[in-house]
C-alpha positions as CSV (number, residue, x, y, z in Angstrom):
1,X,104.6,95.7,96.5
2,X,104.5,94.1,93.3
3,X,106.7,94.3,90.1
4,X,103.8,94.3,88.2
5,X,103.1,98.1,86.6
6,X,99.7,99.7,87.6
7,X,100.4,103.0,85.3
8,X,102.9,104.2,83.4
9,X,103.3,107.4,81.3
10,X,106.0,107.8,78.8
11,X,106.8,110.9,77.7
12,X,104.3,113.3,78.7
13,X,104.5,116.3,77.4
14,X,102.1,119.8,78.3
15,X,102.7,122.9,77.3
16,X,101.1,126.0,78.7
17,X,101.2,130.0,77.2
18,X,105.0,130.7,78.1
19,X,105.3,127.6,80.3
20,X,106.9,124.0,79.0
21,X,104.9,122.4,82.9
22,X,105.8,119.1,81.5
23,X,108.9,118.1,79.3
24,X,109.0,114.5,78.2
25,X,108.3,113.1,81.7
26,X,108.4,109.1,82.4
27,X,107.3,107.8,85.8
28,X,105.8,104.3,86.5
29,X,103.6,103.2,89.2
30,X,103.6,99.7,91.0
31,X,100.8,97.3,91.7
32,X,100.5,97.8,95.4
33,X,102.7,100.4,96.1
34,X,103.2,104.1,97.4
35,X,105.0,106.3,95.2
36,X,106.1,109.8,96.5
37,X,106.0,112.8,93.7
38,X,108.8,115.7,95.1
39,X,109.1,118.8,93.2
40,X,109.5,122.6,94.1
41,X,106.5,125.0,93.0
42,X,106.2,125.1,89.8
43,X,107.8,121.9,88.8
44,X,105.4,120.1,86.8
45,X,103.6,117.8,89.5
46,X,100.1,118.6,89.9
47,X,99.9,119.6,85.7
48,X,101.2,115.4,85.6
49,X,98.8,114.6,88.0
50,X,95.9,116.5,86.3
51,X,96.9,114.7,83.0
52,X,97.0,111.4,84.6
53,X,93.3,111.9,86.2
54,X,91.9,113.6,82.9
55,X,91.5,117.5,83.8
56,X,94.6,118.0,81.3
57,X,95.1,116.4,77.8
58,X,98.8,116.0,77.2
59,X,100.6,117.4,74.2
60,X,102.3,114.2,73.8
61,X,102.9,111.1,75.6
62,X,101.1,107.5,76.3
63,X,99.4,106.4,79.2
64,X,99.7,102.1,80.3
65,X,97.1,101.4,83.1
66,X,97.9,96.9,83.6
67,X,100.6,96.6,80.6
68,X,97.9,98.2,78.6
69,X,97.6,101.8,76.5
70,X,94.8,103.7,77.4
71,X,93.6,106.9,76.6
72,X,92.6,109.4,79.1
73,X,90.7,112.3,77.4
74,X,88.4,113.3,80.9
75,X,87.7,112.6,84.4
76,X,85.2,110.0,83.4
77,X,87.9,108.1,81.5
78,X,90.5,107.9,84.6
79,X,87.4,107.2,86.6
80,X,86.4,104.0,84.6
81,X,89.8,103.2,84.3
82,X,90.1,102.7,88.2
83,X,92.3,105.7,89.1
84,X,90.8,108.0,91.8
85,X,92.5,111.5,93.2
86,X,91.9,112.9,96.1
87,X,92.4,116.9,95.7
88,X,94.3,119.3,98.4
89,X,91.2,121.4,98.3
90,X,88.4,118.7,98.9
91,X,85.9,118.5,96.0
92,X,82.9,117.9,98.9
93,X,79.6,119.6,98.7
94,X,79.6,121.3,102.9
95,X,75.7,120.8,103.4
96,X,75.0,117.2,102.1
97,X,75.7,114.2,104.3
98,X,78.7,111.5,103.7
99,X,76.7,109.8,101.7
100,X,75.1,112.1,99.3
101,X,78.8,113.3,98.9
102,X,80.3,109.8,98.1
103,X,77.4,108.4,95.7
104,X,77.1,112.0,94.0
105,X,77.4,111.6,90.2
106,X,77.0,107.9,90.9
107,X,73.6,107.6,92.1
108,X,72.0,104.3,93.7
109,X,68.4,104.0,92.6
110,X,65.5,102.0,93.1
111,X,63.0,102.7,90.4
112,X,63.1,106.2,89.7
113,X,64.2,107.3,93.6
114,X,67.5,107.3,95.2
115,X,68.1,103.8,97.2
116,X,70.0,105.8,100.0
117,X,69.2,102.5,102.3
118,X,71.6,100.6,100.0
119,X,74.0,103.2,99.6
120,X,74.6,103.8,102.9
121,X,74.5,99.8,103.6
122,X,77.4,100.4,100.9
123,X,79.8,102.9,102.1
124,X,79.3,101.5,105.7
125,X,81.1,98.0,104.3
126,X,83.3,100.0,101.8
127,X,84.8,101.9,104.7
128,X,85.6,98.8,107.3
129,X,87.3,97.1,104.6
130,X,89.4,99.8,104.8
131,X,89.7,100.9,107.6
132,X,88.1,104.1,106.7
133,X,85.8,104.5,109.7
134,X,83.2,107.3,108.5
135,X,79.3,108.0,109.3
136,X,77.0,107.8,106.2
137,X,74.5,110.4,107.7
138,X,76.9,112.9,109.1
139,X,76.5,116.1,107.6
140,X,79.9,117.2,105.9
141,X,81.1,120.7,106.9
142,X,80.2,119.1,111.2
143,X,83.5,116.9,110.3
144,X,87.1,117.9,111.4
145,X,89.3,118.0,108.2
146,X,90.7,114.6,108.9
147,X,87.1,112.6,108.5
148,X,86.5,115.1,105.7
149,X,89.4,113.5,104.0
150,X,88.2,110.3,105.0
151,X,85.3,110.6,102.5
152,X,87.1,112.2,99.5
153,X,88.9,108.3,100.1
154,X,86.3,106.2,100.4
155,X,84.8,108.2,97.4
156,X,87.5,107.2,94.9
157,X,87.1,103.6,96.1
158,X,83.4,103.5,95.7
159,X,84.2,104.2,92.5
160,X,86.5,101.3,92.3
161,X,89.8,103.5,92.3
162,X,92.9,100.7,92.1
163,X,95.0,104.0,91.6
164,X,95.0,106.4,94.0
165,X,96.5,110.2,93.8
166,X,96.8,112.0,97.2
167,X,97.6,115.9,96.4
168,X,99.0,117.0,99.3
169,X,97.1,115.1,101.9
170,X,98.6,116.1,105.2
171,X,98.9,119.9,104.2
172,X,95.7,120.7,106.0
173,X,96.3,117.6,109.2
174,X,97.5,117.4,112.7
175,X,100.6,115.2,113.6
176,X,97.8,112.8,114.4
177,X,95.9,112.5,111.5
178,X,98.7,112.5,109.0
179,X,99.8,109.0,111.3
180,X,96.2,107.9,110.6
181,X,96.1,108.9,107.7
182,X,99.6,107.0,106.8
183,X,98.6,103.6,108.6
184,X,95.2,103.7,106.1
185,X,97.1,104.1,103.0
186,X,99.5,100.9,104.4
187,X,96.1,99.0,104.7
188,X,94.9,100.3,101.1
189,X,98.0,98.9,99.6
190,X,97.7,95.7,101.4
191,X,94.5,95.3,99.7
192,X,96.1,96.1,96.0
193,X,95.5,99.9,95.7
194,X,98.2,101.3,94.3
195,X,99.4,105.3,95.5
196,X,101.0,108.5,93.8
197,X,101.5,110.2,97.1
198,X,102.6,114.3,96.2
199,X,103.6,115.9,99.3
200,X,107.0,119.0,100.2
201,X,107.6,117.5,103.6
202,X,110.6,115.3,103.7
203,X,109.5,113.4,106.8
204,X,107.1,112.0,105.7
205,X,107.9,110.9,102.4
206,X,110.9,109.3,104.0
207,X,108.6,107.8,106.3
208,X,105.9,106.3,104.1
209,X,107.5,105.8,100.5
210,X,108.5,102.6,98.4
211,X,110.1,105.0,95.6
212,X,110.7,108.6,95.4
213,X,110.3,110.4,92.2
214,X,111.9,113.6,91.9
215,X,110.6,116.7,89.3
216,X,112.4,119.8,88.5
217,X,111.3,122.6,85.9
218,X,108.8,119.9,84.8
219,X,111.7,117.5,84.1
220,X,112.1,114.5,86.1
221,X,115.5,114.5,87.3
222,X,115.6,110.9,89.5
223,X,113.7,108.3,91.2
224,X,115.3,106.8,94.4
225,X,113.7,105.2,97.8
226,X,114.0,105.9,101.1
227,X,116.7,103.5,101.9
228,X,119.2,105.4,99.6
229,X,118.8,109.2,100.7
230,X,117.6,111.7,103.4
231,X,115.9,114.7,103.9
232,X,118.9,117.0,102.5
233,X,119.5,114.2,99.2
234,X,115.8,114.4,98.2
235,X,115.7,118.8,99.1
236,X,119.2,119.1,97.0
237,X,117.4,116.9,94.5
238,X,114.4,119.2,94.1
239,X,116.2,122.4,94.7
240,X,119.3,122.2,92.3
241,X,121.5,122.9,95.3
242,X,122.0,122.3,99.0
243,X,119.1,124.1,101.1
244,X,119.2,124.5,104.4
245,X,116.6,122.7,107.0
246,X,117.1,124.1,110.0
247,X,116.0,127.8,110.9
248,X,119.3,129.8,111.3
249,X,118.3,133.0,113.7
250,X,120.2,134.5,116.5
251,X,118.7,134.9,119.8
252,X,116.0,137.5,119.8
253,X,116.1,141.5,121.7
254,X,112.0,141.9,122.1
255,X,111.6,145.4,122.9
256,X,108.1,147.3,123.4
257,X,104.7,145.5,123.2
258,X,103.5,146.1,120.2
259,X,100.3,144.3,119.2
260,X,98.2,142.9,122.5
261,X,94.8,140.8,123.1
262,X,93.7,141.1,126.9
263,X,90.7,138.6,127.1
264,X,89.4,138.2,124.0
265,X,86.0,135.9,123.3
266,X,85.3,135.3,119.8
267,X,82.3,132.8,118.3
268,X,82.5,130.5,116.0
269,X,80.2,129.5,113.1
270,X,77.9,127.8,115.0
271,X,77.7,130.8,117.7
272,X,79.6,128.3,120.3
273,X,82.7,130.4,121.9
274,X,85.8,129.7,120.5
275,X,88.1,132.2,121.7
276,X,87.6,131.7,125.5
277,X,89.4,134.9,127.6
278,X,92.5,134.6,125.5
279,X,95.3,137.8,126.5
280,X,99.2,137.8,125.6
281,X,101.4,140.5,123.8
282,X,103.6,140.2,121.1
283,X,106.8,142.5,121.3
284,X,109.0,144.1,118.7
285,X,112.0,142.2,117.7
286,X,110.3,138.6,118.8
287,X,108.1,135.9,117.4
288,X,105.6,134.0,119.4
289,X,104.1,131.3,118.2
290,X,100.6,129.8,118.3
291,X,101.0,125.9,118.7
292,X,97.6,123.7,119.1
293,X,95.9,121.0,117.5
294,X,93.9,122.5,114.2
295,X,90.5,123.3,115.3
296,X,91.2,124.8,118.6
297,X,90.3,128.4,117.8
298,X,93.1,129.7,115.8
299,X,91.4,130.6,112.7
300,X,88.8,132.1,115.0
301,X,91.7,134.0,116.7
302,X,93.2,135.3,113.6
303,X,90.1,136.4,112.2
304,X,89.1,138.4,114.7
305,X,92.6,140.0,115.5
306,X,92.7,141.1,111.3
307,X,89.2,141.9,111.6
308,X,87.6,139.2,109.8
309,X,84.8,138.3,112.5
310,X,83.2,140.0,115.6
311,X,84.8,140.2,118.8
312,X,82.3,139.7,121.3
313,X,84.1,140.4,124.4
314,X,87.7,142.1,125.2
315,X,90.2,144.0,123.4
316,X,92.8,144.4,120.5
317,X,95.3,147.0,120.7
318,X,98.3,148.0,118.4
319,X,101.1,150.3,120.1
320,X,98.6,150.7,123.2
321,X,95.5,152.0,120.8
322,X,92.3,150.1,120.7
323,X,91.6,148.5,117.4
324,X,88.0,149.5,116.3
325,X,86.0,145.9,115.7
326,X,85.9,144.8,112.2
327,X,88.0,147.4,110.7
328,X,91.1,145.5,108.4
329,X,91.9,148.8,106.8
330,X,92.9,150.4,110.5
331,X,95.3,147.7,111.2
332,X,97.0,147.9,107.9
333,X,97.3,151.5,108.1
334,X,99.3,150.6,111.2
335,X,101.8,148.3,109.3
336,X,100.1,145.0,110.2
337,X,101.3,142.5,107.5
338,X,98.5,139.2,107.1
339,X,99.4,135.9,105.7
340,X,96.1,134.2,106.2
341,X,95.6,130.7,106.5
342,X,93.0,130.3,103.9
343,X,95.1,131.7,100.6
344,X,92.2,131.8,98.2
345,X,89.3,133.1,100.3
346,X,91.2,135.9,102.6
347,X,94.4,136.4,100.3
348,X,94.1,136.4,97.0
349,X,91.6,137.7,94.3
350,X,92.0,134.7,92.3
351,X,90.6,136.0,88.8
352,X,92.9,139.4,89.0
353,X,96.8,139.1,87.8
354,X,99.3,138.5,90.0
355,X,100.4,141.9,89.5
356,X,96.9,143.5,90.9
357,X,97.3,141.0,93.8
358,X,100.9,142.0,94.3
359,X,99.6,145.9,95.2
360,X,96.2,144.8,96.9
361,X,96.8,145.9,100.3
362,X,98.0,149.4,98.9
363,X,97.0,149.8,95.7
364,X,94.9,152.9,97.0
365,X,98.3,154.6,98.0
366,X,101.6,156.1,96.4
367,X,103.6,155.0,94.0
368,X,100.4,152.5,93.2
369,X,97.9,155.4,92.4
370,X,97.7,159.2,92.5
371,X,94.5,160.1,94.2
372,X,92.0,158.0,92.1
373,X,94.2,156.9,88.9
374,X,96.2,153.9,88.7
375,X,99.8,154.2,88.5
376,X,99.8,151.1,86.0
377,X,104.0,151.4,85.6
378,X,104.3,151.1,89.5
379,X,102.2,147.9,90.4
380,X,104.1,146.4,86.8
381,X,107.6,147.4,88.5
382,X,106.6,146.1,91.8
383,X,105.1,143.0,90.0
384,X,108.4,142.6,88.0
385,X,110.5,142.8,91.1
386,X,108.5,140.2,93.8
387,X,108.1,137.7,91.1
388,X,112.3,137.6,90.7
389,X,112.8,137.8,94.6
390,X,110.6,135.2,95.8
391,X,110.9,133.3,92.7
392,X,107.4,133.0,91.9
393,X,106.5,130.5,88.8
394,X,104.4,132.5,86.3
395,X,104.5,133.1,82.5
396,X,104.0,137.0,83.8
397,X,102.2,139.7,86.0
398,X,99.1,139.7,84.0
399,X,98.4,136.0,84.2
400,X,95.7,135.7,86.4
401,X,96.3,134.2,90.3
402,X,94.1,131.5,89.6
403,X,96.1,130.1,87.2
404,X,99.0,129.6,89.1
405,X,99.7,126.4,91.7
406,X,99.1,126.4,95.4
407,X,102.5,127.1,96.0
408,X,102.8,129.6,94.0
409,X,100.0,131.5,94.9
410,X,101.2,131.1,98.7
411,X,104.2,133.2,97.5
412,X,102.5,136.1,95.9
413,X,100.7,136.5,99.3
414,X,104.4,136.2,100.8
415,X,105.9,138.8,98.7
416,X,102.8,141.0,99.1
417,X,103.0,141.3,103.1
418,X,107.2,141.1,103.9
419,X,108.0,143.0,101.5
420,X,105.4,145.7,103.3
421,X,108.3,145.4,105.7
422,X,105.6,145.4,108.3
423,X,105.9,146.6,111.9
424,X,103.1,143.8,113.1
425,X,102.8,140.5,111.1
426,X,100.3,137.8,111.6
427,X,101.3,134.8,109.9
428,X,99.1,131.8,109.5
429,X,100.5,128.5,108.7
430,X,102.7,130.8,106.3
431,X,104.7,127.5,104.5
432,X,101.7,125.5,103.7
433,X,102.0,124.0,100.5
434,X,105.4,125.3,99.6
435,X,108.6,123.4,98.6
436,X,111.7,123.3,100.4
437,X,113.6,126.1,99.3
438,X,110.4,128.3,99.4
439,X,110.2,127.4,103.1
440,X,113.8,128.2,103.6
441,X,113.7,131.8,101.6
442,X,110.4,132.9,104.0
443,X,111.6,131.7,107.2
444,X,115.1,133.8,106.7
445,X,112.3,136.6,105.6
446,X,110.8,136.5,108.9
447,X,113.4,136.2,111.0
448,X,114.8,139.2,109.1
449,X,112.0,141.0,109.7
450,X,111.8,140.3,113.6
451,X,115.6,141.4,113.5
452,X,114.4,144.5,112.3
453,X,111.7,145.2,114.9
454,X,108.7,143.6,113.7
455,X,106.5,141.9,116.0
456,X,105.5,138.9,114.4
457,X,102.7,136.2,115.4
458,X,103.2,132.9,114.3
459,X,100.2,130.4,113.9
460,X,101.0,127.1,112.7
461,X,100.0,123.4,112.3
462,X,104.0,122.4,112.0
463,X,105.6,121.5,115.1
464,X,109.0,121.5,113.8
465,X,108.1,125.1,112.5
466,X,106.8,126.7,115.7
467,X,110.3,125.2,117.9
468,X,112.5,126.3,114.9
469,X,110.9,130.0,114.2
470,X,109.3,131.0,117.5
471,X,111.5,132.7,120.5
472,X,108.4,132.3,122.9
473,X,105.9,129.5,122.2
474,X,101.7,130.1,123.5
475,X,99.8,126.8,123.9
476,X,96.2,126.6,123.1
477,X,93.3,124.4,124.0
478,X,90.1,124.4,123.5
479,X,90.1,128.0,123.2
480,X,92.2,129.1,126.0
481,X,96.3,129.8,126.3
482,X,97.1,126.9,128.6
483,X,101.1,127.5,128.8
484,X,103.3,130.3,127.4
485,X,106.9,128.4,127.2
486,X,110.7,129.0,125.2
487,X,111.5,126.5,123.1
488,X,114.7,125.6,124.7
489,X,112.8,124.8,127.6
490,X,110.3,121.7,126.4
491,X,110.3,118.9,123.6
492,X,108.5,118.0,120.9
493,X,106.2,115.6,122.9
494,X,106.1,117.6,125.9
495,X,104.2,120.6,123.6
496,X,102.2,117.6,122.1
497,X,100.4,116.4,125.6
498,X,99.4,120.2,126.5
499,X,98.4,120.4,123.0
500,X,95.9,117.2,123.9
501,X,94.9,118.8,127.2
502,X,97.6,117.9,129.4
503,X,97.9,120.3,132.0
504,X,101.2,122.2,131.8
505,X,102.4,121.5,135.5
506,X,101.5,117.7,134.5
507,X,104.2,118.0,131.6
508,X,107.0,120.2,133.1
């Protein structure tokens, strides 16, 4: 790392209707090094980010790329500047192939054709210099997540990114690909790119910073480095006070079954089975979690259990009565409570307000409406309510939920379903994106709510998660449960190698 400054901002400044997102914020960036951004929901990060990469003019503040002041007024201007950002949602077009993705806005031609011979010559060199091993001709939407984000990389440095944002990069990985992903941003650095690295798991940031920048209520509140704090420093730091990492829950008193799946065969996209015979029950008072490499037919799983996609073989009951196919409504009239994985396609109806979104699962029932007319006071009180008890970050109910940050919107899906107080939950990587003390607040929530009876299914992409939260853990590969185990009974890398494919008597 160098002591040379890539970037520096000096009193940034953005103000939103109702919302100061950024208040006089400084943070410097070092030739060659990686530079952690930490930060509850809320607290100013991405609207820095966005200024820094053009989506956001600031209200006040410079901007120094090289010792130099720069103005940034558009993506084009951070582009030519050399500063590249790789989003949390990937900015890729699913159809077109590697290449047509990476040169896209910066076409190669020959005459008045495309030259994809020499683009493709291009990214093929681009991406062994950096160890960023990707096929020009592979279609995009055929690639796991981790290759996907692969070319979202090697697209900023086509572009000739010496400054790269990550938002969140390992929200959406395996253990696996977030190692991968962490030895190629070493190698980038080697080779002078410098990294803003925004992430809410502690771990890692430990594991991969130089620096550590802190943000609070759009203030920065410290910068430190790994050396000189820990996970509970760097949470106290974002929270305002100390949080507690580890799941607190008593041992569990399952009672009845009360949501089952006796082999159940679901297709994917591509009409290949992903669901392969799958059965296990899920009893009141427990939670059983889903643990397997991303991929593996989860998402198929939990679309066809909330009745999101066909079952083609098997069954679904919910206190022993069959679930009709395809019929959401039937489960939630059963107290099923749904935190899906995908927040803005399956959760959320991004243009309404948060206080619409708030009463969506039962906005067609008491105290919400009477018969066919709204009950506008109810869903405003309801609204008024969640948004104080999970602490959701809006300037008010009506702002719409596409205005507000990942995070935030996770919570609103959150506060929707517990607060249900639902006698099934299905909850699908329910912590993504969110900050410490978010993650803290919904894990109490759902062991509350298995204390209280619920049945609760747990599908998630976080090891540490699944041992912590689930009192019986289900293994899956390649579309089948392999091992059902207690977390008390097998480690951390035990769970890993059946989650490879080990057999389970090869393990134990």
């Amino acid at each position: 790392m160098s002591e040379t400054l890539a970037l520096e901002v000096r009193n940034i400044t953005k103000r939103f209707p109702g919302v100061l997102a950024n208040d006089r914020v400084n943070f410097t960036l070092h030739k060659g090094e990686i530079h952690s951004l930490l930060g509850e929901n809320g607290a100013g990060k991405s609207t820095l980010m966005n200024i820094i990469y053009g989506l956001y003019s600031p209200d006040e503040g410079e901007f120094f790329i090289d010792g130099q002041r720069v103005e940034i007024k558009n993506p084009h201007d951070a582009i030519t500047r050399g500063i590249g950002m790789v989003h949390q949602h990937f900015m890729l077009v699913p159809v077109f192939t590697v290449a047509e993705n990476i040169i896209l806005g910066s076409e190669v031609t020959r005459g008045f054709t495309l030259d994809m011979t020499r683009a493709r010559k291009e990214i093929r060199a681009l991406s062994q210099e950096y160890g960023l091993e990707v096929d020009p001709d592979a279609v995009v939407e055929d690639l796991p997540v981790g290759i996907q984000q692969r070319v979202e990389i090697v697209k900023a440095l086509y572009r000739q990114a010496k400054i790269l944002v990550l938002d969140e990069p390992t929200a959406v990985l395996t253990p696996q690909e977030a190692e991968d992903l962490f030895r190629i941003m070493r190698h980038l650095t080697e080779r002078g790119v410098s990294i803003i690295f925004i992430s809410h798991k502690l771990k890692e940031v430990l594991e991969i910073s130089d620096r550590i920048t802190v943000m609070r209520r759009g203030k920065v509140v410290g910068t430190t480095t790994p050396a000189e704090t820990d996970e509970s420093g760097l949470a106290a730091m974002m929270v305002g006070r100390q949080v507690v990492l580890q799941v607190e829950k008593g041992p569990a008193h399952p009672a009845e079954p009360v949501f089952a799946v006796r082999d159940l065969r679901v297709l994917d996209e591509r009409k290949l089975e992903a669901v392969r015979g799958v059965s296990f029950q899920v009893h009141a008072g427990e939670i059983l979690g889903i643990a397997g490499v991303q991929g593996n037919g989860q998402t198929e799983l939990a679309e066809a259990i909330t009745g999101l996609r066909r079952v083609e073989g098997g069954a679904i009951t919910v206190d022993g009565a069959p679930v009709p196919d395809r019929d959401p409504r039937f489960l939630f009239e059963r107290g099923m409570g749904h935190i899906p994985e995908d927040r803005q396609k399956h959760g959320l109806v991004l243009p309404y307000p948060v206080a619409d979104n708030l009463a969506l699962v039962a906005y067609y029932k008491p105290p919400f409406a009477d018969g066919i007319q709204r009950n506008d006071a109810a869903i405003m009180e309801n609204a008024v309510r969640l948004i104080d008890e999970y602490d959701i970050r809006t300037p008010g109910p009506l702002v719409p939920a596409g205005n507000l940050s990942g995070g935030n919107q996770q919570k609103v899906i959150v506060a929707r379903e517990l607060s249900r107080h639902p006698r099934f939950l299905l909850a699908n990587q329910p912590t993504r994106g969110l900050d410490v003390g978010s993650i803290e607040y919904i894990h109490k929530q759902m062991v509350a709510a298995r204390d209280n009876g619920a049945a609760v299914l747990l599908i998630s992409a976080e090891l540490d998660e699944v041992m912590s939260l689930a009192d019986r853990i289900a293994v899956i590969f390649h579309g089948q449960i392999v091992a059902v185990v207690k977390p008390g009974e097998v480690t951390k890398e035990q769970l890993g190698l059946m989650m490879a494919g080990t057999p389970a008597e090869e393990v134990l």
